[in-house]
C-alpha positions in Angstrom: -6.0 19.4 5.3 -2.3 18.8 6.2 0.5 18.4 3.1 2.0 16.0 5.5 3.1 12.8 4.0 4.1 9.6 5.7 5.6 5.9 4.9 5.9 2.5 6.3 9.3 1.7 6.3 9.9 -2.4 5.2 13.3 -2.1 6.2 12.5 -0.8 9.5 9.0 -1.8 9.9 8.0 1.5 11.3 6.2 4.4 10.1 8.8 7.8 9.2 8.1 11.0 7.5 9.4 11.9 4.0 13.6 12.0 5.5 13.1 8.4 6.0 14.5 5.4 3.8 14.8 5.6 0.3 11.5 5.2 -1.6 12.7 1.4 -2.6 12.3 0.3 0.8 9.1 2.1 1.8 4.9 1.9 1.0 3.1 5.1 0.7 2.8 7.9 0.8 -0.2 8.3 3.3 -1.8 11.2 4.1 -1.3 10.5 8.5 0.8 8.5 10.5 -2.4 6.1 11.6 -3.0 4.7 7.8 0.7 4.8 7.3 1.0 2.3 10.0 -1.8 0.1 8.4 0.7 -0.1 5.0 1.0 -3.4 5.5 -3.1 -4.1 6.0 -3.9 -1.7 3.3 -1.6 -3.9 0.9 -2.7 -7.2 1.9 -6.6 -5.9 1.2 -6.0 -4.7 -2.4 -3.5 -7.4 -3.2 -7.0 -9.8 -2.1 -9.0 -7.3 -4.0 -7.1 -8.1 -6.9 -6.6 -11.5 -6.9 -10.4 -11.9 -6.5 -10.7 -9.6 -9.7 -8.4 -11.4 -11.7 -9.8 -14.9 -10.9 -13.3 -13.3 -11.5 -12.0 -12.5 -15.0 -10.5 -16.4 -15.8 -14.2 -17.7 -14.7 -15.9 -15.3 -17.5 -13.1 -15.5 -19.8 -11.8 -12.6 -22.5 -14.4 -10.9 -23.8 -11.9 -9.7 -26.7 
C-alpha cells in the first residue's frame, strides 16, 4: 500500500498531489489519483446518502 495522497482541486477542477492548492479549495485526501478524480461523484453520493438519512429520521421522528 502506497502513502500517496491525492486531491481534487475545486479551484482547478483537476486532481494534484499534496503541493497542490491550499486544503480550503480541495476534497480529499484519496488514497490514488482514479478516486481522487471521482471527488466530485463521491460527494454527491454521500451528500444523497445523507439527505435520505436525515429525511428517514423526520418520517420516524425523535426518539428522545
Amino acid at each position: 500500500m502506497s502513502d500517496e495522497q491525492w486531491f481534487y482541486c475545486l479551484k482547478h477542477n483537476a486532481v494534484e498531489g499534496p503541493d497542490g492548492c491550499r486544503s480550503a479549495d480541495r476534497l480529499g485526501p484519496y488514497p490514488d489519483k482514479a478516486t481522487a478524480a471521482r471527488a466530485l461523484e463521491i460527494a454527491k453520493e454521500r451528500t444523497e446518502a445523507a439527505d435520505e438519512s436525515d429525511k428517514e429520521w423526520r418520517e420516524r421522528g425523535s426518539t428522545r
